[in-house]
C-alpha positions in Angstrom: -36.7 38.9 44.6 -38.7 39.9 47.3 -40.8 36.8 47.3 -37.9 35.2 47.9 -36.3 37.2 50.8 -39.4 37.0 52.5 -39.7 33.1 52.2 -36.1 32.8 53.0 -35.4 35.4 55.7 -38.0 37.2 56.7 -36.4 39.0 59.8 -33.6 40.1 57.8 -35.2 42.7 56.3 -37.8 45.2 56.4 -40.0 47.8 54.0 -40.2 51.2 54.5 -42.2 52.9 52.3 -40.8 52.3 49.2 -37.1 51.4 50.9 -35.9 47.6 51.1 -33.6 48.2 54.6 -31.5 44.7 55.0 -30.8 44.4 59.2 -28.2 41.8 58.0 -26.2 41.1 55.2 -23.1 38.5 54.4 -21.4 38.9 51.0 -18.4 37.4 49.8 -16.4 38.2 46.8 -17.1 36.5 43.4 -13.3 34.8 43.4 -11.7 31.7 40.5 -10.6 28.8 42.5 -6.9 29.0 42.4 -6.1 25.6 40.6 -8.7 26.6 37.6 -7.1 29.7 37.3 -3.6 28.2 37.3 -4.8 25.5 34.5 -5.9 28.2 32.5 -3.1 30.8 32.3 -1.3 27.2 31.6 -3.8 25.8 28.8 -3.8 29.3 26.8 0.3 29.1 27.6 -0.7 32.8 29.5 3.1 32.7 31.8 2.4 36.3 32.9 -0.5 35.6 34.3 0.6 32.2 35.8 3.6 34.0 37.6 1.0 37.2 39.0 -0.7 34.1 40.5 2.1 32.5 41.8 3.3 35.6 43.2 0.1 36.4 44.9 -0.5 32.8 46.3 3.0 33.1 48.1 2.2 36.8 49.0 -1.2 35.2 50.7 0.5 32.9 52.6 3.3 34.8 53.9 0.9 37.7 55.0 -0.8 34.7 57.0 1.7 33.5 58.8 2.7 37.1 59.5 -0.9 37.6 61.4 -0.3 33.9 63.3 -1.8 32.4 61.2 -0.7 28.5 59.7 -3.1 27.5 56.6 -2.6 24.1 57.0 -3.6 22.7 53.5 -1.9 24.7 51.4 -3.4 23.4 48.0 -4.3 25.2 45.5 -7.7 24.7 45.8 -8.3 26.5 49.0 -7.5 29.9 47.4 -9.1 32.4 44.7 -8.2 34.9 42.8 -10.0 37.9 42.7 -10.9 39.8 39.8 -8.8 42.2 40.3 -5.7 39.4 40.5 -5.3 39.3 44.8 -5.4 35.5 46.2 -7.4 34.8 48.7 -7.1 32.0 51.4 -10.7 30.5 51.7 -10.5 26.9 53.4 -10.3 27.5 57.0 -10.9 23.7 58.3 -7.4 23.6 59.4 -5.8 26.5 60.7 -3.5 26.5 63.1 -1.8 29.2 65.2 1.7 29.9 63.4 3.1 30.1 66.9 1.4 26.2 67.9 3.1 24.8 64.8 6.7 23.4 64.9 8.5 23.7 61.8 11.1 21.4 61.1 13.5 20.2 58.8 14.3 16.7 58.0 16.8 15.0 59.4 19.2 13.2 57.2 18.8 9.5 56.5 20.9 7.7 58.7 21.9 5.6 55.7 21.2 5.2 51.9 19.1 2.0 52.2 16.7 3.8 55.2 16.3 6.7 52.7 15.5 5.0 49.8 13.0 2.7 52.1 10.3 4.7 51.7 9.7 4.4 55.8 9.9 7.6 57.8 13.6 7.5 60.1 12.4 10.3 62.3 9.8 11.3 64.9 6.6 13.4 64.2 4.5 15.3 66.9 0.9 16.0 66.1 2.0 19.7 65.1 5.5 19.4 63.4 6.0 20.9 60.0 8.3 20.0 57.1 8.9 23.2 54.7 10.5 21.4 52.3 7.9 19.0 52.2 5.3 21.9 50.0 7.3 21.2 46.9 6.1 17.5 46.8 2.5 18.6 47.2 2.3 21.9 45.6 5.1 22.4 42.8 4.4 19.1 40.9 4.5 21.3 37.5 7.4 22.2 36.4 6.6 25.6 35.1 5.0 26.5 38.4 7.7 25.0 40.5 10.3 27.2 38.7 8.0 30.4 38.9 7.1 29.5 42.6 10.9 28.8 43.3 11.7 32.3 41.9 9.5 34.2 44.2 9.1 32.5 47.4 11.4 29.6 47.6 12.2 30.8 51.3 8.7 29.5 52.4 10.6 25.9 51.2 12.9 26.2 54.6 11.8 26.7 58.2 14.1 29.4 58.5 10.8 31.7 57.0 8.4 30.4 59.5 10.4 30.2 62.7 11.6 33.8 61.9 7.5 34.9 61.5 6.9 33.0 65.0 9.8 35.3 66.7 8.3 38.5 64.9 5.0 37.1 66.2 5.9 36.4 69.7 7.9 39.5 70.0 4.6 41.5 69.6 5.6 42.6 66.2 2.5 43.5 64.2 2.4 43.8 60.4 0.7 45.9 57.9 -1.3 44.7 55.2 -2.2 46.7 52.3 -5.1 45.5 50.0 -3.8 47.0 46.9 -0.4 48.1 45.3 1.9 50.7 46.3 1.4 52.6 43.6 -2.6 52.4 44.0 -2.7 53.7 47.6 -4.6 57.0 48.5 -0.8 58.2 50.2 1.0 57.7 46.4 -1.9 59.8 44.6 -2.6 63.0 47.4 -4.9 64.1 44.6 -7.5 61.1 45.3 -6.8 61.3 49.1 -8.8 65.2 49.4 
């Protein structure tokens, strides 16, 4: 191993005596690519472990947007899941500012025949958003369309985002908590001393 640090970055590191000290370091957590993990708990018909994913996924985009912050793609594939079952956002090639976004809904069809055309009846800016456009892209299972429905169908309507840009814009700042309620040091006053 040290062979290998010193061919690869040498100025990263140094010996003292018998002491490896690394100046600088860059880990990342060890995470299952979100899809995989959803085709698994689906292939080995694992439901409670498909909705804890589900759950999470929402949970990870919601705290997102609540930090002004717009994902953009939204697929599975751009989040993990940790080992210890949080879901991770980790494709950051298009993120926007939640407050540069405008999130829409679509306007009715004029008539049947322009709905059922297949053409778009309405105008699109460079940074408009249609909610209820995720299902198409995200929910095409059924099982995880139901389970995603049950938990965070709000994120389906602009009415979640436009309220998490007023928050935002207001100054409101949220908290984010790593772990469970019931796992945090001000639940267990023993573990805190």
């Amino acid at each position: 191993m040290l062979g290998e640090l010193q061919k690869l970055a040498p100025s990263k590191f140094e010996i003292d005596g018998d002491q490896l000290i690394i100046k600088h370091l860059y880990i990342e957590r060890r995470m299952e690519p979100l899809n995989i993990h959803l085709d698994r708990m689906d292939k080995t018909n694992n439901l409670d472990g498909m909705e804890h994913a589900i759950r999470e996924y929402g949970s990870a985009i919601r705290e997102l947007a609540q930090a002004n912050i717009f994902p953009g793609d939204m697929l599975w594939k751009n989040f993990g899941i940790t080992r210890f079952g949080r879901v991770v956002f980790y494709d950051y090639d298009e993120i926007e500012y939640m407050t540069d976004i405008n999130f829409r809904r679509i306007p009715p069809a004029p008539d049947f025949e322009t709905e059922m055309s297949g053409e778009v009846w309405y105008g699109v800016a460079k940074n408009d958003v249609f909610p209820e456009e995720f299902a198409t892209f995200l929910l095409a299972s059924p099982q995880v369309r139901k389970l995603f429905i049950k938990h965070h169908k709000d994120l389906l309507s602009p009415k979640f985002w436009q309220e998490s840009q007023q928050k935002i814009r207001e100054g409101h700042v949220e908290d984010f908590f790593p772990y469970p309620q019931a796992l945090r040091f001000c639940n267990n006053p023993t573990q805190a001393d």
